[in-house]
Short mmCIF file of the C-alpha atoms (twelve columns), coordinates in Angstrom:
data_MODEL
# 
_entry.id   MODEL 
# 
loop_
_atom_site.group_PDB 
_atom_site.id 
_atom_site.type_symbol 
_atom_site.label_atom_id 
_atom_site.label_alt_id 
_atom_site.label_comp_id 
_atom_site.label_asym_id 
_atom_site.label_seq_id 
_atom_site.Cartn_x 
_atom_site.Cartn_y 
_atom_site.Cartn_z 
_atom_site.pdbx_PDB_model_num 
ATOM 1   C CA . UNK A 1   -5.001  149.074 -7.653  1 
ATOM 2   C CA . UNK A 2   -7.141  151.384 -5.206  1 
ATOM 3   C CA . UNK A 3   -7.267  155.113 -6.277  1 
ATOM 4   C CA . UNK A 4   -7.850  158.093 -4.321  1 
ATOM 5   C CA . UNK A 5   -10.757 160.311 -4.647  1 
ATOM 6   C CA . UNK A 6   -10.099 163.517 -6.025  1 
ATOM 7   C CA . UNK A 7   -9.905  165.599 -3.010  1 
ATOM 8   C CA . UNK A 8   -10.255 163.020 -0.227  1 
ATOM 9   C CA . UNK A 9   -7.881  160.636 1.807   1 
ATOM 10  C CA . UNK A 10  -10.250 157.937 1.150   1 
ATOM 11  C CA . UNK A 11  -9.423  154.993 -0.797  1 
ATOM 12  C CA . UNK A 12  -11.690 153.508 -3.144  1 
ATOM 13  C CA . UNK A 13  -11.102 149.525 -3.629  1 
ATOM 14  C CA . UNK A 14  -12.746 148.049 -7.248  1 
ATOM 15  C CA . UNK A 15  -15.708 146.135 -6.790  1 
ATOM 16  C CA . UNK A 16  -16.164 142.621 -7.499  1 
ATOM 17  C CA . UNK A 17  -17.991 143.290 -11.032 1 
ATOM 18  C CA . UNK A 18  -15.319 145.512 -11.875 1 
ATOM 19  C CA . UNK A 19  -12.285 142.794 -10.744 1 
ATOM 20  C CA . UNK A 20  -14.298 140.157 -13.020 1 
ATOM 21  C CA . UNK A 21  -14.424 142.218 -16.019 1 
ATOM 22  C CA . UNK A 22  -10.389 143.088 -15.671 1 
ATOM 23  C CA . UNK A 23  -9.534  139.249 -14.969 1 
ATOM 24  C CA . UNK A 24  -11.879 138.055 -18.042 1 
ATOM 25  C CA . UNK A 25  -9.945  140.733 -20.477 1 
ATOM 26  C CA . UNK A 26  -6.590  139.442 -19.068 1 
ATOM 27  C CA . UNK A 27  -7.955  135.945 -19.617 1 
ATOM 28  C CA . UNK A 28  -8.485  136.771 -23.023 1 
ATOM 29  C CA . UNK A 29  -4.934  138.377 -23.687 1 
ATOM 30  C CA . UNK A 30  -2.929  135.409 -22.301 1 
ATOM 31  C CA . UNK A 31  -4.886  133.104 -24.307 1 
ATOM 32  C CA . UNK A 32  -4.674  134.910 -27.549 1 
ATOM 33  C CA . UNK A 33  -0.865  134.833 -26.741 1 
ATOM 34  C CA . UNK A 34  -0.541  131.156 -25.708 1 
ATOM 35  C CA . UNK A 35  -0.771  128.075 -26.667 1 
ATOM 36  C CA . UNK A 36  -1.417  125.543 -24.300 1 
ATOM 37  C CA . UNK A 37  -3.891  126.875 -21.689 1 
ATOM 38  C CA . UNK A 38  -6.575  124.811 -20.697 1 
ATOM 39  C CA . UNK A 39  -8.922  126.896 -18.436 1 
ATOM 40  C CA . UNK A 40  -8.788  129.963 -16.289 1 
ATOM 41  C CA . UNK A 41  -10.269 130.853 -13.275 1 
ATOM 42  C CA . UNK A 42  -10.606 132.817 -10.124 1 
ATOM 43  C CA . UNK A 43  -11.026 131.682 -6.507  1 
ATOM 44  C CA . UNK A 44  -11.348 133.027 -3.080  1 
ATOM 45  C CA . UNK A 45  -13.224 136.313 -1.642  1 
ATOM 46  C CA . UNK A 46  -14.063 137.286 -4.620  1 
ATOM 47  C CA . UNK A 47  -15.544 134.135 -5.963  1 
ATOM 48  C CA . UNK A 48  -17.451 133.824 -2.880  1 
ATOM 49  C CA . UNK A 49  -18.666 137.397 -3.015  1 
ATOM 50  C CA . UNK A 50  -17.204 137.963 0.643   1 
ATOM 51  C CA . UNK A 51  -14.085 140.514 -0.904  1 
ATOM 52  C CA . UNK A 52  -13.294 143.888 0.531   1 
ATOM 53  C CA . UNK A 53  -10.823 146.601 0.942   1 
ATOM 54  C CA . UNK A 54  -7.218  145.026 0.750   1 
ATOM 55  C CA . UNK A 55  -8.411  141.459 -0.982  1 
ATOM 56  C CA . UNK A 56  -6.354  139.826 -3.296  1 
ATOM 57  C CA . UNK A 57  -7.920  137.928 -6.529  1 
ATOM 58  C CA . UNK A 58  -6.833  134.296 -6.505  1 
ATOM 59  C CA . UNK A 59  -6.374  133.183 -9.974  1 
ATOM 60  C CA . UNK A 60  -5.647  129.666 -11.177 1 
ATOM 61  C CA . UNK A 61  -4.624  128.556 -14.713 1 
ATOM 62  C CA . UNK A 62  -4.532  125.045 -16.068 1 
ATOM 63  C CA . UNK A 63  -2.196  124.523 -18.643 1 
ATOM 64  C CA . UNK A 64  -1.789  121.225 -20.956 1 
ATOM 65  C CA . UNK A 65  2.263   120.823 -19.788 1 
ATOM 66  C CA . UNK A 66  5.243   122.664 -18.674 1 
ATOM 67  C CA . UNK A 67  9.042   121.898 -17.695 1 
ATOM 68  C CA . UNK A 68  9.370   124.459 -14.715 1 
ATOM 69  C CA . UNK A 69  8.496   123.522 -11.476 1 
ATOM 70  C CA . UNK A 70  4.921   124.647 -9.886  1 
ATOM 71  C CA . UNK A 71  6.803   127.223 -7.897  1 
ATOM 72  C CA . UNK A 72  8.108   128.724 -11.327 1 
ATOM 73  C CA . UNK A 73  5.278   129.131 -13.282 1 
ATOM 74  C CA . UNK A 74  3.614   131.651 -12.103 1 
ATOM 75  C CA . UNK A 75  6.427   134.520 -13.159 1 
ATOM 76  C CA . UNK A 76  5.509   133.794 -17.083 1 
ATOM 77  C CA . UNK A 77  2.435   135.669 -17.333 1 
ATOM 78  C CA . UNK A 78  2.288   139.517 -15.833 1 
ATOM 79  C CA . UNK A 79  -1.142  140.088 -13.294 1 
ATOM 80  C CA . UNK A 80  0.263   143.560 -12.344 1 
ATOM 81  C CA . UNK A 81  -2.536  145.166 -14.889 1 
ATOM 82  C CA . UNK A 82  -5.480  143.422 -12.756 1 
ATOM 83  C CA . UNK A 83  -7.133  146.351 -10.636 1 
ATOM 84  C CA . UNK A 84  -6.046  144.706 -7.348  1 
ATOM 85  C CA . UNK A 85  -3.168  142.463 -6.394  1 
ATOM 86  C CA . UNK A 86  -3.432  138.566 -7.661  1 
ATOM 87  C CA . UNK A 87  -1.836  135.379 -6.704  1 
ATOM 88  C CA . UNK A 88  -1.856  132.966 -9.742  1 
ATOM 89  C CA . UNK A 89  -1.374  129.149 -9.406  1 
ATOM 90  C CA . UNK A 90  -0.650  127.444 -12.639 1 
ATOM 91  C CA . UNK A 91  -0.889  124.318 -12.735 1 
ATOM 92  C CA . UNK A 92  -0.299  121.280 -15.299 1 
ATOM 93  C CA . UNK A 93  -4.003  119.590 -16.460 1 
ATOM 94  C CA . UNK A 94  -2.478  116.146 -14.783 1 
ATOM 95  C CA . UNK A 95  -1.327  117.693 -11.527 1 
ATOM 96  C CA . UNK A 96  -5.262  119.922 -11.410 1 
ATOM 97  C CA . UNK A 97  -6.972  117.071 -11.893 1 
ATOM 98  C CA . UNK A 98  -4.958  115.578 -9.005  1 
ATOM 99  C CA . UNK A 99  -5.733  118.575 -6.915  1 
ATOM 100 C CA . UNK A 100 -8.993  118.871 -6.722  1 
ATOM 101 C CA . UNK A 101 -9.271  114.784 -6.008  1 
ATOM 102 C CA . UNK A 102 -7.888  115.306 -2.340  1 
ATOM 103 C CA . UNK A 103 -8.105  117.497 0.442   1 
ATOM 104 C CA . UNK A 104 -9.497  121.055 1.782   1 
ATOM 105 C CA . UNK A 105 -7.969  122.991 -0.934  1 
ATOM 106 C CA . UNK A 106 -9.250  120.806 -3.690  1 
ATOM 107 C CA . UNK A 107 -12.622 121.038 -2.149  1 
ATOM 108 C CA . UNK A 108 -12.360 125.190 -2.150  1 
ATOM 109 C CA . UNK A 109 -11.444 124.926 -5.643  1 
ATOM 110 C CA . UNK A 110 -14.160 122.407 -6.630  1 
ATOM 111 C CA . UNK A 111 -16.484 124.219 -4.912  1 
ATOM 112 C CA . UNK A 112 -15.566 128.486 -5.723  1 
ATOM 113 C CA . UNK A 113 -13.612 128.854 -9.038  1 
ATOM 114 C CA . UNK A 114 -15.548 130.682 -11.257 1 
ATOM 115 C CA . UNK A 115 -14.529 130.425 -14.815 1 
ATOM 116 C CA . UNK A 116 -13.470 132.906 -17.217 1 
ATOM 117 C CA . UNK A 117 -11.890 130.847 -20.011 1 
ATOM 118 C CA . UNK A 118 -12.547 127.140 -20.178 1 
ATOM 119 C CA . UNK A 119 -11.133 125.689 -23.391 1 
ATOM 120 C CA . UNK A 120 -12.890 122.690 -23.130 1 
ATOM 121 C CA . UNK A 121 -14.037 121.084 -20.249 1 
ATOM 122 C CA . UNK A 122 -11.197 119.133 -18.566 1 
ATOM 123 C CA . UNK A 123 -10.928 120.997 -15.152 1 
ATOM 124 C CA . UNK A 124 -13.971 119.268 -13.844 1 
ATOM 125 C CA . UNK A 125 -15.835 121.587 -12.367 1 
ATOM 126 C CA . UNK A 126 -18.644 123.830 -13.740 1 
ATOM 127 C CA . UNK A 127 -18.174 127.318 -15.225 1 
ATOM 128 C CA . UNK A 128 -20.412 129.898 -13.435 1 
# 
């Protein structure tokens, strides 16, 4: 999250270098503690280098299967540790690779996520 400088009302927001290296380490923790994922990536301002004070870091995760609905899935793994706040879409490897067939969004994704753990890879688009 933002800090404060030591004697100053000014806010100082992480940069994107910084947000990478925090989201790769978390990367590494949740896959080290679960079976299953597939690939995980990031999306967004900060994938298109456009980020600033107040962004958000879009992650998604592609996991092999799950019984909860996409809605669900999300509350499973904990971002609040990331250095600014994330949205996380996890999604099954069946319903990703229908995603990014079809549409806008599946053209952002295609086109932005840069990858910070790619088991193998089955999401279909290139790591950065």
């Amino acid at each position: 999250m933002p800090v404060r400088s030591l004697d100053s009302s000014v806010l100082k927001w992480p940069d994107a270098r910084a947000v990478d290296r925090a989201v790769r380490k978390w990367a590494e923790e949740i896959v080290s503690k679960t079976p299953g994922v597939v690939c995980i990536g990031y999306f967004g301002s900060y994938a298109r280098g456009d980020w600033g004070v107040g962004s958000d870091l879009d992650i998604v995760m592609v996991i092999e299967r799950s019984d909860l609905p996409l809605a669900q899935r999300a509350g499973k793994w904990d971002t609040t540790d990331l250095p600014v706040p994330a949205d996380l879409l996890v999604y099954t490897l069946e319903e990703w690779r229908e995603v990014i067939k079809r549409g806008r969004f599946g053209e952002t994704l295609r086109k932005e996520v840069v990858w910070v753990y790619q088991r193998d890879r089955r999401c279909g688009t290139p790591e950065r």
